[in-house]
N, C-alpha and C positions, 0 to 999 in steps of 0.2 A: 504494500500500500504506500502510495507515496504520502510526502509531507502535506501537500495538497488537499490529497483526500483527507488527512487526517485533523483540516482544521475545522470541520463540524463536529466533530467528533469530542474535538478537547475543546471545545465551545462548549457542548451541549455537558459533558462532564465537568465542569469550572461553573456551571451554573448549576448540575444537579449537589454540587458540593456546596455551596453557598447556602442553597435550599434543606440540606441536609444539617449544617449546624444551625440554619434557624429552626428549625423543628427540632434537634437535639435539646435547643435552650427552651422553647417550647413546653416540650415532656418533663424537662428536671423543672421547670416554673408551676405547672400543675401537680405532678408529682410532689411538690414542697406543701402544695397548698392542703392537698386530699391526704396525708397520711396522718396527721394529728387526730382528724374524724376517725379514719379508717381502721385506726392500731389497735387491736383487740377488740371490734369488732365481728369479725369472723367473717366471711363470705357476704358481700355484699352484690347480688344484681343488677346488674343496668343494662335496658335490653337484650341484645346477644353475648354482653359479656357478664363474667364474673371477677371482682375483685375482691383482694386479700392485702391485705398489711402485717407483718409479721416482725418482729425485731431478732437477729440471727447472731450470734457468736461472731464476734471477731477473729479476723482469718488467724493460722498459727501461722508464724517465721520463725527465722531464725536470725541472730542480733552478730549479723558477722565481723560486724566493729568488735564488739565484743571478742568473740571467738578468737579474732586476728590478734587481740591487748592482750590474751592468754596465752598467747605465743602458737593458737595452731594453725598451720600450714594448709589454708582451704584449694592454692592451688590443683594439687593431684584431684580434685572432688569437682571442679569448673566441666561442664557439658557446652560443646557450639553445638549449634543448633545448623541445619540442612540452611546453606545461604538461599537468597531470597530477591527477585524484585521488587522497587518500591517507588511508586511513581509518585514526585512530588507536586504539588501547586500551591503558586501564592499569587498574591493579588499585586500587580504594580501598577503604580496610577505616571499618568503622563506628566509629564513634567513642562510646564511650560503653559 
């Protein structure tokens, strides 16, 4: 595909991005609003859906600051992961 062809493309994806953190902020704005009600209420209905509010354990880690001020050697224990594509986009405004 040329470059050409590919500028509807990264048009229409630069705008489905923009549309997607506004509705990211969106959901955590509603989301803040509705769980104070909704927390140990149980199942609540609204038309085709059902919601739930639950408050969950904090995740476990591990305090590898720590670990390392103990003197052990977390190197031999590090996994890389399968490398990866990663297409980036930002916004640049014209100048002038």
């Amino acid at each position: 595909m040329s470059l050409e062809n590919l500028k509807p493309i990264l048009t229409e994806y630069a705008e489905l991005h923009v549309t997607k953190k506004t509705i990211e902020a969106r959901l955590k704005e509603l989301g803040e609003q509705v769980r104070p009600t909704l927390m140990g209420q149980g199942a609540v209905v609204v038309g085709d859906y059902q919601f739930d509010c639950t408050q969950q354990a904090g995740r476990k880690t591990l305090d590898k600051k720590a670990m390392e001020a103990d003197g052990i050697d977390l190197e031999p224990y590090y996994k890389v992961g399968a490398p990866f594509t990663k297409l980036n986009i930002k916004e640049i405004k014209n100048v002038g």
